[in-house]
N, C-alpha and C positions, 0 to 999 in steps of 0.2 A: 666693145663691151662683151666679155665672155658670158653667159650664163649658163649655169647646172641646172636642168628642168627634170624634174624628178615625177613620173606615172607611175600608179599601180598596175597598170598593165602596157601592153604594147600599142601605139598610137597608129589608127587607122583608119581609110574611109567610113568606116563602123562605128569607132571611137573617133566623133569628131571633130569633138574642138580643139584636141590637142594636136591632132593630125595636122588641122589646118593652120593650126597656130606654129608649130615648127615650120612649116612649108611655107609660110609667111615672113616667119620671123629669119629662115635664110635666106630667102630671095631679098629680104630685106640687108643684107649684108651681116647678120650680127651671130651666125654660124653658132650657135646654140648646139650644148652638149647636152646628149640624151641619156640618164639612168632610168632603168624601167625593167618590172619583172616580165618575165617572159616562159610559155611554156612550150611544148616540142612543137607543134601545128602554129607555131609564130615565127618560124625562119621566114615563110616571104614574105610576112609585113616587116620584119627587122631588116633583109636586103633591098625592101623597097626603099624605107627609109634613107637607108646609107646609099641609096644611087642616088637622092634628094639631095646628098649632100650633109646629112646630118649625122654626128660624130655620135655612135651610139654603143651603150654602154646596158644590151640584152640581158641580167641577169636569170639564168634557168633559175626555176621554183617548180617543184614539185609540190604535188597535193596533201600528199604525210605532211610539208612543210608549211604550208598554207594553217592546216588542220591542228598542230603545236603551235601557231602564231596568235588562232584565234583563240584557243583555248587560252592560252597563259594570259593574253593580254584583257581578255573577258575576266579570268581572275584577277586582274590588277586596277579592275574596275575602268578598261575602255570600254567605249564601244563597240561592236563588233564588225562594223564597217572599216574602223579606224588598226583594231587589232589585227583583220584580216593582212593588213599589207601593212603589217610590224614584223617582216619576214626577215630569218637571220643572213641569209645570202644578201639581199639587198641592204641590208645595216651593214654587214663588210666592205662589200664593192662601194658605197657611201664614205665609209671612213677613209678607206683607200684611193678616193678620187681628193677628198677635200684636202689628203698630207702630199700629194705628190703635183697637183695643179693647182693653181691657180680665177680666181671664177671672180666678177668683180657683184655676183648675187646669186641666188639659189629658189627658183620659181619650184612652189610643192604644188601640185595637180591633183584635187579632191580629197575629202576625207579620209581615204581610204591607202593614202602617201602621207598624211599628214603625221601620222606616229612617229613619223623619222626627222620628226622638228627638231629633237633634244640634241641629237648629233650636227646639228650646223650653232656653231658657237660665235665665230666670229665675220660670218659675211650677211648682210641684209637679207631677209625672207620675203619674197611674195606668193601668198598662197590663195591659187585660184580655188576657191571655194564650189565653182563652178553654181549649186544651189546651197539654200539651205536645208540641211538634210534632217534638219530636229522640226522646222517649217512642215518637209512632207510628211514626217514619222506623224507630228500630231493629226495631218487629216487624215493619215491611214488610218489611225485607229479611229476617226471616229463615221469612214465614209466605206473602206474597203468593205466588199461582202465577204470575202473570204474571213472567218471567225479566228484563225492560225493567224491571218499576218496581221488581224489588231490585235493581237493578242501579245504576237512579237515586238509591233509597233509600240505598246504601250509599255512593253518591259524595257525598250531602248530608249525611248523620248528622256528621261531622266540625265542618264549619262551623257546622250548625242549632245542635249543643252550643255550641260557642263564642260563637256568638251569642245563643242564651238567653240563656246566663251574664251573658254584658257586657248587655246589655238591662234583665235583673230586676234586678241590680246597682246601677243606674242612674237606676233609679226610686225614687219615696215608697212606694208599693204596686204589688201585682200579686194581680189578680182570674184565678183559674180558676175551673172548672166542677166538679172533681172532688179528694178530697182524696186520688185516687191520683194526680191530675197539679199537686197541688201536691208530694208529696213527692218525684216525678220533677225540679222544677225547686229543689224546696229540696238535693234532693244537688248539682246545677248552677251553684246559688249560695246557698250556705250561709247568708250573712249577709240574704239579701231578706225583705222584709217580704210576705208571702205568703195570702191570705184566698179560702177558698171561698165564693164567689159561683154558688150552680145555677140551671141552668135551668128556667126554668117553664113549664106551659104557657095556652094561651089557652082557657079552658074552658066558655066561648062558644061560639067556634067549634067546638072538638072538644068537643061535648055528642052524650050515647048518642043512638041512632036515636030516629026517630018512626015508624017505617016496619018490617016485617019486612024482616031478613037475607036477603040469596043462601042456601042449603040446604050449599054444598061449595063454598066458596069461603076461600084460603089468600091472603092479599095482604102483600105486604114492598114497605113502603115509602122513599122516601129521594133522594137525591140520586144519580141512576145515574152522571154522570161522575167520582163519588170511588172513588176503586180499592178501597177496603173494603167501599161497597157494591153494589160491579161483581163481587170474588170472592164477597161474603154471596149473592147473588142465583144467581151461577153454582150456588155449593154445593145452594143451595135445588131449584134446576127438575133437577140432573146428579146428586146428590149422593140428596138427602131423595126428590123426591117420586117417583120411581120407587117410591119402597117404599111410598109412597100409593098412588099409580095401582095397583096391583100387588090391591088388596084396593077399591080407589074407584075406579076407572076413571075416575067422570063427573068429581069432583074436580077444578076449574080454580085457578091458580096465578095472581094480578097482580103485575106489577110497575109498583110507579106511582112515576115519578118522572123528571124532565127529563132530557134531552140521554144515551140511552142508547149505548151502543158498538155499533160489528157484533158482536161479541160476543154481547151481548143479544137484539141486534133479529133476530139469525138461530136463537134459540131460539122467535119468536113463528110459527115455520113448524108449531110444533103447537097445533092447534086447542086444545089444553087450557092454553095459557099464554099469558098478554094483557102485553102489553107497551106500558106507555100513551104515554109519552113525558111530557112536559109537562101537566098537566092542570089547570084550573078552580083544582081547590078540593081536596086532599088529605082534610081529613074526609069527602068525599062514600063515597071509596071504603073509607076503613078503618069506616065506618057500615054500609055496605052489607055488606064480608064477614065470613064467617061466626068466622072466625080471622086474628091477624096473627101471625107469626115474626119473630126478628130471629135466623137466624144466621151472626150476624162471626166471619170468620175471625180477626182482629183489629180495634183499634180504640183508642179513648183518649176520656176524658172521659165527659160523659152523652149518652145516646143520644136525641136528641126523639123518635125514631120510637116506639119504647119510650113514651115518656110521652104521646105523643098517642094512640097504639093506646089505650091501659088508660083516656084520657081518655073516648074515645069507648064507653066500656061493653064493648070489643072484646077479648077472653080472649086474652093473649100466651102466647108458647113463646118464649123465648130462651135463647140462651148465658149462661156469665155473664160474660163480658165484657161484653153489654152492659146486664150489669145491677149490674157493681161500682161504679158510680156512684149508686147509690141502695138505699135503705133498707127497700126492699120486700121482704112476706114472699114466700118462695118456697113454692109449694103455695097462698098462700093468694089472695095478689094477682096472683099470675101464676105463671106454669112452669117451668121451667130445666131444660134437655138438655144431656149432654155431648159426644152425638155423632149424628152422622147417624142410626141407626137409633131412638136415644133419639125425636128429633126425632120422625121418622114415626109410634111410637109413641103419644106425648104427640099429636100431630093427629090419628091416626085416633082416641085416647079421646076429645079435645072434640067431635070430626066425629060421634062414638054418641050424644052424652051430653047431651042439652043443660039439663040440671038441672047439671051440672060447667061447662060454658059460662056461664052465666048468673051463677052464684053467683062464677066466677074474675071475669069482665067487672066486675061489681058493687062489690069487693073493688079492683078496680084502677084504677076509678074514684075509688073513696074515698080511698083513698091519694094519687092524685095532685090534690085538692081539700085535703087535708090537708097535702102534703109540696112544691107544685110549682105556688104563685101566681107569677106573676110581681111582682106588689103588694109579697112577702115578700122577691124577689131585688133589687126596686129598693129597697127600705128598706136591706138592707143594704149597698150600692153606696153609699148617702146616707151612712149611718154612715160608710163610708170617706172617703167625700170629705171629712166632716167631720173625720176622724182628719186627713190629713195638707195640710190645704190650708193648714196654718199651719207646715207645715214650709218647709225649705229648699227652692227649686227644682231645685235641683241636690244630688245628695246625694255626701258626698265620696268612697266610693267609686266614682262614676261619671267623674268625671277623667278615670281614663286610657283609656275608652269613648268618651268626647267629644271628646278629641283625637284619639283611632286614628280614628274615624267622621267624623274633620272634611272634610268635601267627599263624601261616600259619597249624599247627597241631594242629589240631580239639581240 
């Protein structure tokens, strides 16, 4: 079975479910061909790939390009997620893959790939959805502190629905992560064929320490330029650990994860909170501290930080937000707080305790060896593709999506 798996960016340990779902889906034999934009500082993850084995098809994007993509398509009434990666190089290299190969289906990967539906006419779609992104939009605006991104959030909520809609619509299937944001997209569009596909993780890399722990060490990890976990992190150092410090003084706080805001980076003026920016290797540090948190203010889907913390033997405290997406006991595999003080509580008893530390870490290991292969997420994916690659390419409710979106791809 050939498939065209089509990202809006280039798939990597970073980016990772796509990463791991190509590196699943070749070891699985079914040699998956990669289109995806790409920018100058992505040559080694595109040679990584192709030493994978994966047949990949990097197109260069520049930011003038990016920057005419969002605009036109903002004016044609997408969303700006969606308009973002309605780039013109990547709508050529697309045309020019689907006249010259042959593909027996066409998997699109997010939102933000999905404006280039119009141009696949006659082979089945599966479009990982990954979350649903009109789901987050609405609790941004009505949870985030930052006053800009409800602001943003509520100017997009409108479109994002409407474009869901016609998207999943559209398709053979639609892959999320969570079966709270399949049934966000199944009220969206009632008739879509809709399958929970979870994230896994890579339990290699995130394996317990070999080494002793830091002694008072709190680390939240994640991607700092996403606004969910720019407010989780504020909450964390303004919010929770005062009420640490208050009783731990020595007690240090990381935040590890790339491209942080001045936001961030003006809380690293206290010697008791590290703020790494981009680093190496993510397991190094959730290994190393003593405890991780995740507390979202909001959020949607499954949370990786969550499942790589617990991977790494590392005793979690989270909301449950970001643990509605999974099946872990609470108490036994991990922690769940309702509120700031809860939080502080729950981390000073792991920070006493470490017979409670050891047995939670242990406990949330197993679970995600149990609950959270990747091997298990690309089986199912396989099943899918099997389900619908014998369907129509076009499905007849997508019609009048394909007409309205005729020219919306650069």
């Amino acid at each position: 079975m050939r498939v065209l798996l089509i990202t809006p960016y280039v798939p990597s340990p970073i980016r990772v479910r796509p990463y791991e779902l190509l590196r699943a889906l070749t070891t699985a034999g079914l040699q998956p061909t990669l289109l995806c934009a790409a920018a100058p500082d992505d040559a080694p993850a595109v040679d990584h790939l192709r030493q994978l084995g994966c047949v990949t098809h990097a197109v260069p994007v520049a930011p003038h390009q990016r920057l005419t993509a969002t605009v036109a398509g903002a004016l044609r009434g997408l969303p700006l997620q969606a308009a973002y990666g309605a780039v013109a190089p990547l709508a050529r290299r697309l045309r020019d893959l689907l006249a010259r190969e042959a593909f027996a289906l066409v998997h699109i990967e997010h939102l933000r790939a999905a404006a280039l539906r119009p141009l696949i006419r006659d082979l089945p779609v599966v479009y990982d959805a990954v979350d649903c992104i009109s789901l987050l939009l609405d609790r941004t605006r009505r949870i985030n502190p930052d006053r800009r991104k409800r602001f943003m959030a509520t100017v997009e909520l409108g479109r994002t629905r409407r474009f869901e809609r016609r998207i999943c619509a559209s398709v053979a299937a639609v892959a999320v992560t969570s079966s709270e944001d399949a049934h966000a997209l199944r009220s969206l569009a009632p008739d879509a064929t809709i399958h929970v596909v979870p994230n896994g993780v890579d339990l290699d890399r995130f394996a317990p320490p070999t080494t002793p722990r830091e002694p008072n060490v709190i680390v939240f990890s994640g991607k700092m330029s996403y606004h969910a976990n720019i407010a989780a992190a504020l909450r964390l150092i303004d919010g929770i650990m005062p009420r640490v410090w208050a009783q731990r003084p020595a007690t240090q706080v990381w935040i590890v994860g790339s491209n942080p805001p001045r936001s961030l980076m003006s809380r690293g003026s206290d010697p008791r909170v590290v703020i790494t920016g981009r680093v190496p290797e993510i397991a190094t540090y959730l290994q190393r501290a003593t405890i991780a948190v995740s507390p979202l203010r909001y959020g949607v889907g499954v949370q990786n930080k969550v499942l790589e913390a617990m991977a790494t033997a590392t005793p979690v405290i989270a909301d449950r937000q970001s643990i509605a997406a999974l099946a872990a006991v609470p108490g036994r595999d991990l922690l769940v707080a309702d509120d700031d003080g809860q939080f502080a509580d729950l981390a000073l008893a792991l920070l006493d305790n470490a017979t409670l530390r050891t047995s939670i870490g242990r406990a949330g290991r197993a679970y995600v060896e149990c609950a959270h292969r990747w091997t298990s997420s690309a089986a199912q994916l396989i099943e899918l593709y099997r389900h619908v690659q014998h369907q129509p390419g076009t499905p007849r409710c997508a019609d009048t999506f394909l007409a309205a979106a005729e020219g919306e791809s650069a």
